[in-house]
C-alpha positions, -999 to 999 in steps of 0.1 A, spaced: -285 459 -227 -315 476 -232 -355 498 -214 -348 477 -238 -336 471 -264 -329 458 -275 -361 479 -271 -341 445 -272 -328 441 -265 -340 440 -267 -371 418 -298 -390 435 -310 -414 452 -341 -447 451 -355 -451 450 -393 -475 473 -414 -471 501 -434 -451 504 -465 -429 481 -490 -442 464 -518 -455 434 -496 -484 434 -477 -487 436 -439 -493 405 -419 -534 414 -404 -534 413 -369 -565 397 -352 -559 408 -318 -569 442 -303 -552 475 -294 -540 482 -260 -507 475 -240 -489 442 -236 -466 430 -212 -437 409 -216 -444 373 -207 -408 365 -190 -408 332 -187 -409 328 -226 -387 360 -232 -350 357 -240 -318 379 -249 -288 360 -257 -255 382 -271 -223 367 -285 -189 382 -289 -156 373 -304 -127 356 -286 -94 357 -303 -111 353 -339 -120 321 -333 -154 316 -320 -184 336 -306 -184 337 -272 -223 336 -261 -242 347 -226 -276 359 -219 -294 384 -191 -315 366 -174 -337 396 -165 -357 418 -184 -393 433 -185 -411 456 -219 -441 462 -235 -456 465 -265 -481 498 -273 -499 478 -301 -520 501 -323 -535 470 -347 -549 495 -371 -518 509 -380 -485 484 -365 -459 512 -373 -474 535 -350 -468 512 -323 -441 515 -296 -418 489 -281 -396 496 -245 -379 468 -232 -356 471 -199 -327 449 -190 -309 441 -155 -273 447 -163 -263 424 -138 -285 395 -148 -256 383 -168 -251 342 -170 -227 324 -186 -219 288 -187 -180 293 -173 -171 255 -169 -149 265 -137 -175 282 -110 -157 270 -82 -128 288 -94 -137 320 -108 -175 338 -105 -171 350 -141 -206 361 -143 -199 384 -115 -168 393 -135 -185 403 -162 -210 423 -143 -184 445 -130 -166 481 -139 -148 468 -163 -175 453 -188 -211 456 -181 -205 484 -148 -236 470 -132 -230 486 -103 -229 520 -117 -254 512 -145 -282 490 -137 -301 490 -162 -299 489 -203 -329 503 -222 -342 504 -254 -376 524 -268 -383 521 -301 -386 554 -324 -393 541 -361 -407 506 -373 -403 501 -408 -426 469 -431 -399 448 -454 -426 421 -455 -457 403 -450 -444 397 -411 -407 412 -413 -396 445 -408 -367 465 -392 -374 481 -361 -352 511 -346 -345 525 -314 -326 541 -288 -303 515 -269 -294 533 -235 -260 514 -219 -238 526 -198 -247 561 -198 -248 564 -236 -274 567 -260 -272 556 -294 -298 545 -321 -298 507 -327 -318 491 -357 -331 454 -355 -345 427 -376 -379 420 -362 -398 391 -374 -435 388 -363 -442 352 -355 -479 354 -345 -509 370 -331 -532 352 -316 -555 345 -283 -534 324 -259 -550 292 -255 -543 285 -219 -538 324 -203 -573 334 -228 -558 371 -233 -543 380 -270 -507 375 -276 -479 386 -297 -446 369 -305 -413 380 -321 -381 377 -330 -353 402 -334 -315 400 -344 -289 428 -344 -255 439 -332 -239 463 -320 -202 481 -311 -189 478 -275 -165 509 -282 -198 532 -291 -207 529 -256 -175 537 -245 -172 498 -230 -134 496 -221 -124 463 -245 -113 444 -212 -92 420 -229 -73 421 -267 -88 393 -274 -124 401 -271 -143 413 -302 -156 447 -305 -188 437 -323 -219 421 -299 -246 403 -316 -281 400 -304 -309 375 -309 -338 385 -288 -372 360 -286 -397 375 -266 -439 371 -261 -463 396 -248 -495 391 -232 -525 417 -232 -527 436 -202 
């Protein structure tokens, strides 16, 4: 739910700046990198009657990463999700499209809402290569700021596409009802959790 997000959807941060620990060096250049999809993920998970986390994931989602290596917190993450990439693993397919389910008015409002975006507006060190990264999460019509735990896996030059990469992590959650997301069914959790993986190849 995120251009991303999430943005993360969204996952996303790069570490410098300030805390007592120092910033992780990065070795690759400047410039703007592009999501590498096929090694990207968004998986969210939500309550059901108190008793487990319900999990899903959009299969759909493209960002960048504005990487200024001299100075990571000036750098700028936007990630954009297809609202109607929504798959689940709904045991009964033949019975009931629930991914379509989900997708409509109701929950995710696909139809009305395409897409879910996040841009990062503040990236903040807590470590040598962990920091909190926040944003503005745009879903279903509303805007709210969203902070996430970024973790910066690596830098490096890809050894089989030759251009630099970047990979991260990124874990947060948010409220359903702050986006004015009808609660569908009583026994469906309020709270949404995020764990976004995602890499990024130099353009």
């Amino acid at each position: 739910m995120l251009k991303l997000v999430a943005g993360a959807v969204l996952g996303l941060a790069l570490m410098g700046g300030a805390v007592s620990a120092a910033p992780m060096k990065l070795t690759v250049p400047s410039g703007v990198y592009g999501m590498d999809a096929a090694h990207s993920s968004l998986v969210w998970r939500v309550k059901h009657l108190g008793l487990s986390w319900y999990t899903a994931r959009f299969a759909k989602m493209d960002g960048s990463v504005t990487l200024d290596a001299a100075n990571p917190l000036n750098s700028k993450v936007n990630v954009t999700i297809d609202a109607a990439s929504v798959k689940t693993e709904f045991p009964f397919p033949d019975q009931t499209d629930f991914d379509k389910k989900l997708t409509g008015e109701q929950v995710m409002n696909a139809a009305k809402f395409p897409t879910i975006t996040f841009a990062s507006t503040k990236l903040v060190s807590t470590g040598p290569n962990t920091g909190k990264m926040t944003g503005d999460l745009t879903f279903l019509g509303v805007t709210k700021p969203v902070t996430l735990d970024v973790t910066l896996n690596g830098a490096m030059d890809h050894p089989m596409m030759k251009v630099p990469v970047l990979g991260f992590s990124a874990k947060g959650s948010i409220k359903r009802s702050d986006f004015g997301q009808k609660m569908y069914l009583p026994a469906v959790g309020d709270t949404v959790e995020l764990v976004i993986e995602a890499e990024f190849l130099k353009k």
